[in-house]
C-alpha positions in Angstrom: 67.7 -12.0 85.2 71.2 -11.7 86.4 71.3 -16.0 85.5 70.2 -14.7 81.6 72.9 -11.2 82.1 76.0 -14.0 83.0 75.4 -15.9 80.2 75.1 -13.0 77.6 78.6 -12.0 79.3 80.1 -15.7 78.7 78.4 -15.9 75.3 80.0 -12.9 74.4 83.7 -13.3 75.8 83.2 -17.1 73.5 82.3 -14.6 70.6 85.5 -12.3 71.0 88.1 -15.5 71.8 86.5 -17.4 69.1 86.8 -13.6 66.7 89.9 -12.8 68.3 91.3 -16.4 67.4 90.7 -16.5 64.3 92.0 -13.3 63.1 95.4 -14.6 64.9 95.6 -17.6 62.4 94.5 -15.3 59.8 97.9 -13.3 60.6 99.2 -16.2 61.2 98.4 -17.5 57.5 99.5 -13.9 56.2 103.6 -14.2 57.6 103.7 -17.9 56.7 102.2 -16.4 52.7 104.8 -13.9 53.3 107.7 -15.7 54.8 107.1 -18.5 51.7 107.0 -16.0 48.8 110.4 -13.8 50.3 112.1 -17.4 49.7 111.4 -18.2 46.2 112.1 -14.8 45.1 114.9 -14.6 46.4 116.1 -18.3 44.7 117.3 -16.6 41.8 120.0 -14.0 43.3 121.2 -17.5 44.8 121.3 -19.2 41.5 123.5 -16.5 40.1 125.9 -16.5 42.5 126.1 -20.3 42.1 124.6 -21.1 45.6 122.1 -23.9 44.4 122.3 -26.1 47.4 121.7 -22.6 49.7 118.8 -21.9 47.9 117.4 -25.2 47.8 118.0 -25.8 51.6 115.8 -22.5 51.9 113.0 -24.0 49.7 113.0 -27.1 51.4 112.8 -25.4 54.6 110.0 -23.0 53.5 108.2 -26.6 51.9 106.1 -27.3 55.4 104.3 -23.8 55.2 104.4 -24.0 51.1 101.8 -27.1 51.5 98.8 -25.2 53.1 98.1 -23.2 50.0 98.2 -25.2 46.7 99.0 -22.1 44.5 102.0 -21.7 47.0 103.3 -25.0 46.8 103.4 -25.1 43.0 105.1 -22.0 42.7 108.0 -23.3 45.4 108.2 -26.3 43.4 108.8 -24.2 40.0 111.7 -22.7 41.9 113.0 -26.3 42.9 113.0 -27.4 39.2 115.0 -24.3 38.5 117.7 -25.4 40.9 118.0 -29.0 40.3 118.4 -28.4 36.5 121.4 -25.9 37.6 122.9 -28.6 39.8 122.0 -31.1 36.6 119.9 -33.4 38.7 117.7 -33.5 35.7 115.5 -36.9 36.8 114.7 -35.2 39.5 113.8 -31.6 38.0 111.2 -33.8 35.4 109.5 -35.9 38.1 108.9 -32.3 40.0 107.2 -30.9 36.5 105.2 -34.2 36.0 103.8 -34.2 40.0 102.7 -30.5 38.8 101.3 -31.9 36.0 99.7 -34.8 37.7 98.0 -32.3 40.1 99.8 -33.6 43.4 100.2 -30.1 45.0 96.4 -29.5 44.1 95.1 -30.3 47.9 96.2 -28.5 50.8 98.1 -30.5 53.4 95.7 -31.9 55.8 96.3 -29.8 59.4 98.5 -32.0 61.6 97.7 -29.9 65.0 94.9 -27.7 66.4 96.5 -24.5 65.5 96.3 -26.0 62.1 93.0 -27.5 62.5 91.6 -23.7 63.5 94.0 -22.2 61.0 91.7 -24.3 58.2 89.0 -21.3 58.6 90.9 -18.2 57.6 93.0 -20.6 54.9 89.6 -22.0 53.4 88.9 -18.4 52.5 92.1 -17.3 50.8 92.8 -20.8 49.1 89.1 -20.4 47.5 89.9 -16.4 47.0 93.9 -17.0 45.6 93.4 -18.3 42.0 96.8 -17.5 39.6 95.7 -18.0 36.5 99.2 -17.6 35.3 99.5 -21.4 36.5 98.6 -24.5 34.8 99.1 -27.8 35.1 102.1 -27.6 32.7 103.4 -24.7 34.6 106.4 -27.0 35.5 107.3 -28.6 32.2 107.4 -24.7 31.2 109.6 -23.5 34.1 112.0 -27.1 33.1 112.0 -25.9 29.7 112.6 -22.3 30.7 115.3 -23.5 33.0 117.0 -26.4 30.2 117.6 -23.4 27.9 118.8 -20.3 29.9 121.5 -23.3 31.1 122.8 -24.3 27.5 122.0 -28.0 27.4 120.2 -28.4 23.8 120.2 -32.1 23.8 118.3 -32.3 26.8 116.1 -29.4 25.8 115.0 -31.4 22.5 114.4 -34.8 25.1 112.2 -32.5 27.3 110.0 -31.0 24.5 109.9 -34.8 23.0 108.2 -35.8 26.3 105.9 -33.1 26.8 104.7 -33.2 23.1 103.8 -37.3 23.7 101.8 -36.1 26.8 99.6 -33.9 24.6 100.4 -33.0 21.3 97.8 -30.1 21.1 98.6 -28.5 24.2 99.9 -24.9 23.9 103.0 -25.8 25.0 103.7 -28.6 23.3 103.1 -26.4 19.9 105.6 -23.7 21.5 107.9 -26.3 21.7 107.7 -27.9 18.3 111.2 -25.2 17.0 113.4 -26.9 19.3 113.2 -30.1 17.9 115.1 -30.6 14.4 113.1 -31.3 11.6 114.2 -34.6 10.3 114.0 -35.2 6.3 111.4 -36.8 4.9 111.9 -39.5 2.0 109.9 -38.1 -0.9 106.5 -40.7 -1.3 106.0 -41.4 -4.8 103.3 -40.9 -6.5 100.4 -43.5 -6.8 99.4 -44.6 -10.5 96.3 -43.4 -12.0 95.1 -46.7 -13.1 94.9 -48.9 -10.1 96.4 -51.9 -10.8 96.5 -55.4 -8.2 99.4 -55.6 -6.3 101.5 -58.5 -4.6 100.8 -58.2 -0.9 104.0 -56.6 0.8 106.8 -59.0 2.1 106.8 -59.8 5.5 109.1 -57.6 7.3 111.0 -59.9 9.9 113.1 -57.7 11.4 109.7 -55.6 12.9 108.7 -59.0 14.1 111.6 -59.7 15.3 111.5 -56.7 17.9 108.0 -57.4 18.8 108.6 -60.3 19.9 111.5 -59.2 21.7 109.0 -56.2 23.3 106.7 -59.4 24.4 109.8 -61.8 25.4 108.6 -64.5 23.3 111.6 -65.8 22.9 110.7 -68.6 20.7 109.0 -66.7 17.9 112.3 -64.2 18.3 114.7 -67.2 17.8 112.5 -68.4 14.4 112.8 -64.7 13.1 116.6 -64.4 13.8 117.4 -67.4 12.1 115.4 -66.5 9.3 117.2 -63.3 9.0 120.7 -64.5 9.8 119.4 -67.1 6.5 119.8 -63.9 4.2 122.1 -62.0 6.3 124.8 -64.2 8.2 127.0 -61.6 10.0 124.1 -59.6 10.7 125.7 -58.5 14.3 122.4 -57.1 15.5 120.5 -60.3 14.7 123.1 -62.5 16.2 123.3 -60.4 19.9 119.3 -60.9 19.9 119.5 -64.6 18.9 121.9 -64.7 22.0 119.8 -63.0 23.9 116.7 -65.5 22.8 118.7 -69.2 23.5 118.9 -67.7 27.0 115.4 -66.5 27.4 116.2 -63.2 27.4 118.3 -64.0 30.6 121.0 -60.9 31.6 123.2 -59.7 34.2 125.5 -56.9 34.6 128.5 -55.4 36.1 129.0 -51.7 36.8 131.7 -49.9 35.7 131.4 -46.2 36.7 132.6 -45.3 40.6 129.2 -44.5 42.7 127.0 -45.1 39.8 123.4 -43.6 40.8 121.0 -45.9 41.4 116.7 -45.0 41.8 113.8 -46.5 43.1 110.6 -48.0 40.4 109.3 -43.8 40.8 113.1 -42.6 39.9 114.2 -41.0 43.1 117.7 -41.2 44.0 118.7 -43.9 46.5 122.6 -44.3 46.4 125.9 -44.7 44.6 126.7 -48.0 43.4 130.7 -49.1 43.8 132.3 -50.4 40.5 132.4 -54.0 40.6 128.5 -55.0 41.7 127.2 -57.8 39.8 123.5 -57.4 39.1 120.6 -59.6 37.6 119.1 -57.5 35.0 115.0 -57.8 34.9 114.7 -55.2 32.0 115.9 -52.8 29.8 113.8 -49.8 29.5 114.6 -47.0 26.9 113.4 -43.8 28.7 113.1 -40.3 26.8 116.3 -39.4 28.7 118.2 -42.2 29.2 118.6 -46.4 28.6 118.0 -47.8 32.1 118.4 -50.9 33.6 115.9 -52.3 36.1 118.1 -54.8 38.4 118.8 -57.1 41.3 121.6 -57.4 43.2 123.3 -60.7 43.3 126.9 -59.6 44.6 126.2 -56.5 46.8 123.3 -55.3 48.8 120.7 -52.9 47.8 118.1 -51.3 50.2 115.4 -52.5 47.7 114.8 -55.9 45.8 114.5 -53.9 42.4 116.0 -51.3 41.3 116.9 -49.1 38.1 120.6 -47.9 37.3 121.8 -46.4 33.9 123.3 -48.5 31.6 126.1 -46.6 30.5 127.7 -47.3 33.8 127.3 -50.9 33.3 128.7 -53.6 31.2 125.6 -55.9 30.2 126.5 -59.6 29.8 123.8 -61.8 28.0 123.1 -65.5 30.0 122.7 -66.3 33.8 125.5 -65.6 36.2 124.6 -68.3 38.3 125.4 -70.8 35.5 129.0 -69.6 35.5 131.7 -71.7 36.7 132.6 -71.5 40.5 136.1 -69.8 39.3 134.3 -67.5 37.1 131.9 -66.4 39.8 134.9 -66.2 42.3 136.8 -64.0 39.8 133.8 -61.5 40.3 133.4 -61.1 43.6 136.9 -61.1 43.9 137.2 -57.8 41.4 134.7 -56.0 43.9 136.2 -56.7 46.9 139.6 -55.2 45.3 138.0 -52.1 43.7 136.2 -51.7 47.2 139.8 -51.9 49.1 141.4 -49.6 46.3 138.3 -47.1 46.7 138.9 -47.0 50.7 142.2 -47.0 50.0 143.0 -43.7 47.8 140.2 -42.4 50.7 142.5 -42.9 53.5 145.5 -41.5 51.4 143.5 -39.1 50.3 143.0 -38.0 53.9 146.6 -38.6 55.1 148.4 -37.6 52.2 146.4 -35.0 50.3 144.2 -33.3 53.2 148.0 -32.6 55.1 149.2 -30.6 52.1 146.0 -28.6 51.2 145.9 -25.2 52.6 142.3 -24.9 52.6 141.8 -28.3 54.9 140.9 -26.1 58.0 138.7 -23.5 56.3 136.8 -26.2 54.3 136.2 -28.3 57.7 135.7 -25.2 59.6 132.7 -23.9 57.1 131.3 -27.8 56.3 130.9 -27.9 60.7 129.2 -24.3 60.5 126.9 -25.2 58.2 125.6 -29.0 59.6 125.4 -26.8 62.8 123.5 -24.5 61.5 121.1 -27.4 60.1 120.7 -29.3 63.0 119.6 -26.5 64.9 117.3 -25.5 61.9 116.1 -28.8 62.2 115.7 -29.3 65.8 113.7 -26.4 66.4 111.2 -27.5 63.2 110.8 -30.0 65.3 109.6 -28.6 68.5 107.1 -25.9 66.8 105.8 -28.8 65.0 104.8 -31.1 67.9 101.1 -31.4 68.3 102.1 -31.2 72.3 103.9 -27.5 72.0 101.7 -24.7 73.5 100.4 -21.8 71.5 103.2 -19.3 72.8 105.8 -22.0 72.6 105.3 -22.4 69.0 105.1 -18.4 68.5 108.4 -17.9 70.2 110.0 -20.9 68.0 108.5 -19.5 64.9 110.4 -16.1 66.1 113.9 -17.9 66.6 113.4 -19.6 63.6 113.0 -16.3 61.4 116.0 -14.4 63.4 117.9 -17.2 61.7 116.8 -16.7 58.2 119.8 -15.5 56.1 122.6 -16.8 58.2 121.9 -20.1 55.9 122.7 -18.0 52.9 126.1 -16.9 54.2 127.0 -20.3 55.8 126.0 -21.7 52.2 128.4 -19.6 50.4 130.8 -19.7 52.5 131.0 -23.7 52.5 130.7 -23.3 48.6 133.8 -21.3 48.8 135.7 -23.5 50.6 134.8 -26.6 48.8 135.4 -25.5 45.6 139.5 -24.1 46.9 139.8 -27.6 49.0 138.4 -29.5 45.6 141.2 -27.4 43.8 144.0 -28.1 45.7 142.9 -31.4 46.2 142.9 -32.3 42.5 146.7 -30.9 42.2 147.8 -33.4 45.1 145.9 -35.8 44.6 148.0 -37.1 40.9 151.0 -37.2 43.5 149.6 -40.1 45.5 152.2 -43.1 45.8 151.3 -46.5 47.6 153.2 -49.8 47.5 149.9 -51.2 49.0 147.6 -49.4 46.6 150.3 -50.5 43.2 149.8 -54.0 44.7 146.3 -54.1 44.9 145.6 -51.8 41.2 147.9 -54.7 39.4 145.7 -57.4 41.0 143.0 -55.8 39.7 144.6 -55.6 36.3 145.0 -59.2 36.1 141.6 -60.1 36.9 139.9 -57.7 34.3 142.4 -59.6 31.6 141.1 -62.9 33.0 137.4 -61.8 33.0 138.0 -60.2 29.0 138.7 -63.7 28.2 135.3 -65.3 29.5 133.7 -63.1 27.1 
């Protein structure tokens, strides 16, 4: 009897630890819910007072709770599209909407300790009970097209509703946003005659095969139809850049032009800026809704990835193979990046010397941009420890508690760096047209030389 009484007493103190447990996730569950939803409301206060990259720390921060509970996640990543189209990071605000739309966020994040793993009771329940029917799988083309229009930018507003209307033309949202694309004329069709009478068969249209052929890089059919359009049309300059482009088998390369051009990966994430003066191998030319893009190789320079895709407005495309120029020619290349990299770290050092010594705001700006990475790291840091499968139950608790004292103090750091930056960027400007170098004339006439020598290669 008393062998039967113990274990009753042991079954039942299991029971109320196994009870007790799990209505401590459940709370658990509740302040993360909380915590996640106090964040994206409060994204738009920080949008209007222009503190995008405060507000998006915040949601990124908030991001490791956010992916337990799809409905959350979707709705913190509606709030990230808001503030990358307010920082004009708009590649990046559309492949947000179209992981929405592609149902990414639709799984909860699979539980990466045993807090989490005994957490996935009381979450099972309130992911199953928690349906928004507000949110749809176009919920973020509607929050980018929300956002595109509050911020002014019709051009890219009319892109947007392009793309989402060649997704699914009979969605509702693509009918809602039919008005904000123009209605172009329409030639008037004429009539058809009543009696039917036997036509020639319509001439063959070579300029449509022409850009077929071009779209399937057979270049040998492309040649045939250039020259039999160049036949009727002889300074046809069109026909005579694509007959280039066909002798060469379709062979390009390219040089960029803009300082820190962007450059993304094949999915269009942002990897890095791009000096002027990189030669790259151009593999394709892909017209995007948004923009004309490039999809490149390095050949003088080094990328972290074989392929890559840059925009090709900040490039100047040559048609043929680089490798077939001359020795010199190459040499006058590489030569024009090396300067524009010395001028570049040059105006950086004078820029530091010179300008930094007569701004007023050069402490204050330092002072705030030190605050904040501070702040960050320690952010960061103690993510870290509550995070590790190894940290006890109370451990994680107490860094869960340090972790929320410090909520808001990024907010006021993030201003105050904004602030700063934007009266150090001020000044800056104003001393920065003042900037005279022997070295730096020496080295801008040099370059100057070169770009007349590489003009007459063309």
């Amino acid at each position: 009897m008393s062998a039967i009484r113990s274990f009753k007493i042991v079954a039942g103190y299991i029971i109320i630890g196994i009870v007790g447990t799990i209505i401590a996730t459940a709370g658990a569950s509740t302040l993360q819910i909380w915590q996640v939803r106090k964040v994206i409301s409060r994204t738009d206060a920080l949008l209007r007072g222009n503190s995008v990259e405060a507000a998006l720390g915040q949601l990124y921060q908030a991001e490791y709770w956010a992916s337990r509970y799809p409905v959350l996640e979707v709705q913190l990543n509606m709030a990230t599209i808001k503030c990358h189209v307010k920082r004009q990071d708009m590649m990046t605000a559309g492949e947000t909407a179209r992981k929405i739309l592609d149902g990414k966020f639709a799984k909860a994040r699979p539980s990466r300790n045993l807090f989490e793993i005994i957490q996935n009771i009381p979450n099972y329940i309130i992911i199953k009970a928690w349906d928004d029917n507000k949110l749809n799988c176009y919920s973020g083309y509607e929050e980018l097209v929300n956002a595109v229009r509050q911020s002014g930018n019709y051009p890219r507003l009319v892109s947007v509703s392009k793309e989402i209307i060649s997704i699914d033309p009979n969605s509702t949202l693509a009918r809602s946003v039919k008005n904000y694309i123009p209605v172009e004329s329409v030639a008037a069709q004429p009539v058809a005659a009543t009696n039917k009478v036997e036509q020639a068969p319509p001439p063959t249209d070579h300029r449509k095969l022409l850009e077929n052929y071009v779209a399937q890089k057979d270049w040998e059919k492309a040649l045939n139809e250039c020259n039999i359009l160049l036949g009727a049309s002889p300074d046809d300059q069109s026909v005579i850049g694509l007959r280039k482009l066909a002798l060469v088998k379709g062979k390009r390369w390219a040089v960029v032009t803009a300082a820190n051009a962007p450059s993304y990966n094949a999915s269009g994430r942002f990897m890095k800026g791009m000096p002027a003066g990189y030669v790259l191998d151009v593999i394709d030319i892909i017209k995007a809704s948004r923009e004309e893009l490039a999809m490149c190789s390095a050949i003088v320079g080094t990328s972290s990835e074989t392929n890559f895709l840059v925009r090709t407005r900040d490039t100047v495309v040559h048609i043929g193979d680089f490798r077939k120029l001359s020795e010199e020619s190459q040499k006058l290349f590489s030569r024009r990046l090396d300067i524009s990299s010395q001028i570049a770290s040059l105006r950086t050092k004078l820029t530091t010397t010179v300008v930094e010594s007569k701004n007023p705001h050069t402490a204050e700006y330092k002072a705030a941009k030190q605050a904040h990475e501070t702040y960050w790291a320690q952010v960061r840091e103690l993510q870290k420890k509550r995070d590790d499968s190894s940290t006890s139950y109370d451990d994680r608790m107490r860094l869960s508690d340090e972790l929320r004292k410090m909520k808001g103090e990024d907010i006021r750091l993030g201003m105050a760096l904004e602030e700063a930056k934007k009266k150090y960027d001020e000044a800056s400007r104003k001393n920065n047209l003042n900037i005279h170098s022997p070295e730096l004339a020496s080295l801008e006439k040099e370059l100057a030389d070169i770009q007349g020598k590489i003009k007459l290669l063309d």
